[in-house]
N, C-alpha and C positions, 0 to 999 in steps of 0.2 A: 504494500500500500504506500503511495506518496500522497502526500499533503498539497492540498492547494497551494495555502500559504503557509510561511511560520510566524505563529504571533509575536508580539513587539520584543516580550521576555526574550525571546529564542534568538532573535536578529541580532539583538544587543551582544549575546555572545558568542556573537558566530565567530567573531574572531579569534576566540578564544581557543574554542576547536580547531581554527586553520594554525594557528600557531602551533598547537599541539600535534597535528597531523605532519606542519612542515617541517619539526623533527623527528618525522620517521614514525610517529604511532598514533593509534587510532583515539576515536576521542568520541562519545555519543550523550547525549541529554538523555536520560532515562527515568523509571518510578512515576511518581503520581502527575509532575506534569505535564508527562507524553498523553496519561491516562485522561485527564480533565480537559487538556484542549480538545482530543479528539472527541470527548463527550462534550464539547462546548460550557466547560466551566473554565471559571478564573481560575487561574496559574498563580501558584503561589512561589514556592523555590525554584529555581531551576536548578536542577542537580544534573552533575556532570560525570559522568564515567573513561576512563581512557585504558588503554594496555602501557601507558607509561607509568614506571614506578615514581613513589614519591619522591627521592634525589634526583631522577629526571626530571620531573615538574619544575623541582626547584632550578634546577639547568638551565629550564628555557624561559621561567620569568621570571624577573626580577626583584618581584613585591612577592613576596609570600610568606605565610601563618602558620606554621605546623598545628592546628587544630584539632586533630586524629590521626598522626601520621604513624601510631602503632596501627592503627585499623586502615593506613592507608589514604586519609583522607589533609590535603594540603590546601588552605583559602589562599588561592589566586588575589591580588588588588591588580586590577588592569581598569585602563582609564576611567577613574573615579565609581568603577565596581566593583565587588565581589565575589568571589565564586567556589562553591566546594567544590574542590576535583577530588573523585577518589579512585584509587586503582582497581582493575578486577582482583576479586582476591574469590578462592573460597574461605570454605569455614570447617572447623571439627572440634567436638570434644564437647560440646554444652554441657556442664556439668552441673551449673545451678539453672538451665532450663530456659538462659534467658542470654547468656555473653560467650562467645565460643572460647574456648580453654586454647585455639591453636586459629591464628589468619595466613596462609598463605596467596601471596600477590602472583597473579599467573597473566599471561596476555590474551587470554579466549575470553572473549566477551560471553558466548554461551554458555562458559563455568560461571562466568561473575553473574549470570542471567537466572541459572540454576538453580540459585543459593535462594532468591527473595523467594516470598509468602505467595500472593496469590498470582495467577498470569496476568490478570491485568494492569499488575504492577510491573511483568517482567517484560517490556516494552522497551527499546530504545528507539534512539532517531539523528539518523544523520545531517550532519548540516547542508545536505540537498532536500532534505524532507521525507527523507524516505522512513518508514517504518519498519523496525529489524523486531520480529514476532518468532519467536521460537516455542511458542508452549500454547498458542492460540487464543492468547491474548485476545486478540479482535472479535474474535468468533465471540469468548466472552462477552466483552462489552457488548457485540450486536446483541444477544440473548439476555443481556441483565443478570447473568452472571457469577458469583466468587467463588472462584476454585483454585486448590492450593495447586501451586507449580510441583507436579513429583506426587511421591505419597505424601498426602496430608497428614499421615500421621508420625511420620519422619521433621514435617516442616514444626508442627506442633513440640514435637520434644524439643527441637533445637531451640524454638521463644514460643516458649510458652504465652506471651502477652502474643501472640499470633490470632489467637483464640478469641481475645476481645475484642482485635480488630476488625475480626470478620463480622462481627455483629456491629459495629462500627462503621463499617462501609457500607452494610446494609442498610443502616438506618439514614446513611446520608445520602447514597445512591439511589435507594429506593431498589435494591437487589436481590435476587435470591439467593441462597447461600447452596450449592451443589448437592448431591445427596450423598457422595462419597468424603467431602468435606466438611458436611454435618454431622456425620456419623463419629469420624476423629474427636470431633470436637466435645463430642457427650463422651466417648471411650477417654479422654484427657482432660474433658474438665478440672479433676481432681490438682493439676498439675498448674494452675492457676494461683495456688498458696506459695506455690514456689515465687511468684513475683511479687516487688515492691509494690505498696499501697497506691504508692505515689503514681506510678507508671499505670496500675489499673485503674483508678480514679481518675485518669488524664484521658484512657480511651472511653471508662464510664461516659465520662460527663461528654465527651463528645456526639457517643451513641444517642444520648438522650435528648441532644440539643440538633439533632438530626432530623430531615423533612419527613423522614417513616420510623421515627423513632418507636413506635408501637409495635413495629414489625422485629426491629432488631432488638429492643426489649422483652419480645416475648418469648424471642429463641434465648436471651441471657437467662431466660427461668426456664426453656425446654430443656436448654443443654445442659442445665443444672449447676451454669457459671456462678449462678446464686450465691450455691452454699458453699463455695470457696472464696468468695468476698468477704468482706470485712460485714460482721454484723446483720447480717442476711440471711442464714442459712434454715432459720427456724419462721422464716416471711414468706416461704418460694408461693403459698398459697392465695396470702392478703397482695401480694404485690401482683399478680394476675388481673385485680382490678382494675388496675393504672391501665391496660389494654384494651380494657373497655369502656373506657370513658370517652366523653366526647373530644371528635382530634384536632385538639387545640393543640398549636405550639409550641414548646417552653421559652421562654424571655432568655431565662442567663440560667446558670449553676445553681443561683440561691433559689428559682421557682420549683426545680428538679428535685432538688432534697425537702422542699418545704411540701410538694407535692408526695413526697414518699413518706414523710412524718405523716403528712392527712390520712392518707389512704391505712397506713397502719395503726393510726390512731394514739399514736406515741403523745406522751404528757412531753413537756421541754423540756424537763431534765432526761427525759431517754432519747429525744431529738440530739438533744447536745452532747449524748454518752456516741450516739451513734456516726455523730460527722467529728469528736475528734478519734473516732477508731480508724473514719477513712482518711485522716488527716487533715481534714481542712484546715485553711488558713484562717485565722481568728476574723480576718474581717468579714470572710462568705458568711463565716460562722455567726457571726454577730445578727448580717443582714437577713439571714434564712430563720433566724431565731424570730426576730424582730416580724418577717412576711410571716409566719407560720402564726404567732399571733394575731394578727391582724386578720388573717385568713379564717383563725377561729372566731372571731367576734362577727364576723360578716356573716359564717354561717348560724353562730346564735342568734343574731339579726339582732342584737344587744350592745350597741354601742355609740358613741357620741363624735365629734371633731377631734374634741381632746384626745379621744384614745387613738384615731388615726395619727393626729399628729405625735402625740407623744412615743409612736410606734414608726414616727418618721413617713412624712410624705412621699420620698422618693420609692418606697415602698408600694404606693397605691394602685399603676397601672400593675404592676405585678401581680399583687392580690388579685385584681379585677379580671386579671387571664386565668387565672384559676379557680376564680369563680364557673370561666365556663368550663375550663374542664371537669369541673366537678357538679355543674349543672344546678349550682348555688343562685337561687334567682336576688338580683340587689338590685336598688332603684340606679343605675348608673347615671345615667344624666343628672339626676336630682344629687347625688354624692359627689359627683366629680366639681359640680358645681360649686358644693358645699365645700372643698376642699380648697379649691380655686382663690373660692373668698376669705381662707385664713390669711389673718393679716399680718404673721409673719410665718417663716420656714422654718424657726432655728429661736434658742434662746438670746444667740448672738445679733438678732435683730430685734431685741427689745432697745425702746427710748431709753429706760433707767437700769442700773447696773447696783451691784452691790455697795461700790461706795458712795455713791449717790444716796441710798437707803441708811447708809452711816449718819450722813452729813444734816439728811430730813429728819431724821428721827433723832439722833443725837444717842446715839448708842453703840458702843462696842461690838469690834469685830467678832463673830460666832456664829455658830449653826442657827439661829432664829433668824440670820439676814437671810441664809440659804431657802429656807421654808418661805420667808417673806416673798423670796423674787420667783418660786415656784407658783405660790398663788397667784400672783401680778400675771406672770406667762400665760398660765390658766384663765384667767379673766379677759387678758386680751385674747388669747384665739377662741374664745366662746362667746367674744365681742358683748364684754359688760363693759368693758372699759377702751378708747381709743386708743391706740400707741404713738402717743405725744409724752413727752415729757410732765408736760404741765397738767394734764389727766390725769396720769401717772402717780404723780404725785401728793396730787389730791385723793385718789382712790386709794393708798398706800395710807396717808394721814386720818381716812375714815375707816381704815378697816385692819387697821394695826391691834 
């Protein structure tokens, strides 16, 4: 197959290729975004593969970063860009499941083609446009697709995070996962413990932030990737329902886990046992604590402006997406309205401050100013009082 054209990403480094070819070895764009252009999505990295080793790379230019230059991998700086080149190399010895124990650099593109996960990843493309397919790749994509390159359950032992990518791409591509590929994948689930939190949380939240995320989330609980996550294992059946809900979207990472607290019905302190088991970082953590509240109140249909805001504005359309997924009916126009008209965002835009409340009232520094300026905040966003100053402070002098 040749390519009409090559998109902008691709032109940009075509030079990069000819440099590398004119000495003497081969040089090809490979991985996801040979995959995405041809599917007509945006191009994110452009990744570079050659049969030059990395002391050759460094040979022929001038600017370079050893980056990963045990795995083979040297960043190029050529006119005011960037570039990972990495050599063919195979792979042997995976012994934690996940990083090969042994890399050898060889110069056959179809060893280094070998080695990757599924075919429609093991794609290159020459800087005439041509398309070098050795596993049928194409075929793939035309069919919608994900099948492991080799035996799938060879690809599986060697990264084991292989496993979560497939349901990953599923949910992003909107794919089907092959039946000899799915099968691996339930026969090795188990082999999922073997990976870092971090590294599975990273394809998690991907899967779920995915245009068929429903799809690729339901095979995470067929293939029983479940119960070798973090925190899950005893859920595979309450989380089932997140696939039948209405197919709403997710906004970001914090809807996803607040979305997974609902449906399991977890209190917050078992919400917040269960995102620092996945690792979260304290502030997802903060703001999914924060939407999962506000989330509950909407479904009690028990609450005021105050407790929106006090639960943070920038939280509301997120709530409001998960109202519909969870087909929580709320007067939305009449709320957002309501929302709209708080007259401030933040405590940081109130008129009077703590030592303002020293100076009025004529009293020492101490937790009763704290309490003071929590009511005053209060009073303004349930608009008993203007945020002016001089209100302010009158309302403060009558109700001290």
């Amino acid at each position: 197959m040749r390519m009409k054209e090559l998109p902008a990403d691709f032109k940009r480094a075509l030079p990069v290729l000819k440099e590398i070819e004119q000495a003497g070895y081969e040089a090809y764009f490979v991985g996801g975004s040979v995959r995405d252009h041809i599917l007509g999505l945006p191009i994110h990295d452009v990744d570079i593969a050659t049969s030059a080793y990395p002391e050759e790379i460094k040979e022929i230019f001038k600017h370079t970063v050893d980056t990963g230059i045990q795995h083979g991998t040297v960043t190029v700086l050529f006119s005011g860009s960037s570039y990972e080149i990495t050599t063919f190399r195979t792979e042997s010895g995976y012994q934690d499941y996940r990083r090969p124990d042994q890399v050898t650099f060889v110069r056959s593109l179809e060893d280094d083609l070998k080695r990757r996960d599924f075919t429609i990843n093991a794609l290159a493309l020459d800087r005439n446009a041509n398309v070098i397919d050795k596993f049928d790749g194409l075929r793939d994509l035309d069919d919608h697709l994900i099948r492991a390159v080799g035996k799938a359950e060879e690809r599986f032992h060697e990264d084991a995070l292989r496993m979560m990518r497939a349901v990953r791409f599923q949910s992003q591509l909107n794919f089907k996962i092959e039946d000899k590929t799915a099968e691996a994948i339930s026969l090795n689930a188990h082999l999922l413990e073997k990976i870092a939190v971090e590294r599975t949380r990273e394809e998690f939240i991907k899967m779920m932030l995915g245009q068929a995320w429903r799809k690729g989330f339901a095979n995470f609980l067929t293939f029983k990737l479940c119960d070798y996550a973090p925190g899950m294992k005893k859920h595979g059946s309450s989380l089932v329902k997140l696939t039948e809900l209405e197919p709403v979207k997710f906004m970001d990472e914090e809807a996803v886990w607040a979305a997974i607290g609902f449906v399991l019905h977890l209190t917050d302190p078992d919400l917040n046992k269960l995102l620092r088991v996945w690792k979260v970082s304290n502030k997802t953590r903060e703001i999914t604590l924060s939407t999962y509240e506000m989330l509950e109140l909407f479904a009690d249909k028990n609450f005021d402006t105050w407790e929106i805001y006090s639960l943070g504005i920038d939280n509301f359309d997120r709530v409001v997406t998960l109202c519909q997924l969870f087909d929580i009916k709320i007067e939305y126009n009449k709320l957002s309205e309501a929302v709209e008209q708080i007259p401030i965002k933040s405590s940081h835009d109130l008129a009077i401050t703590g030592s303002d409340l020293i100076k009025i009232l004529g009293i020492e520094p101490g937790p009763e100013i704290g309490k003071m300026l929590k009511n005053v905040e209060k009073a303004v966003v349930r608009e008993n009082v203007s945020n002016y100053f001089d209100e302010l402070k009158v309302y403060v002098l009558s109700n001290r």
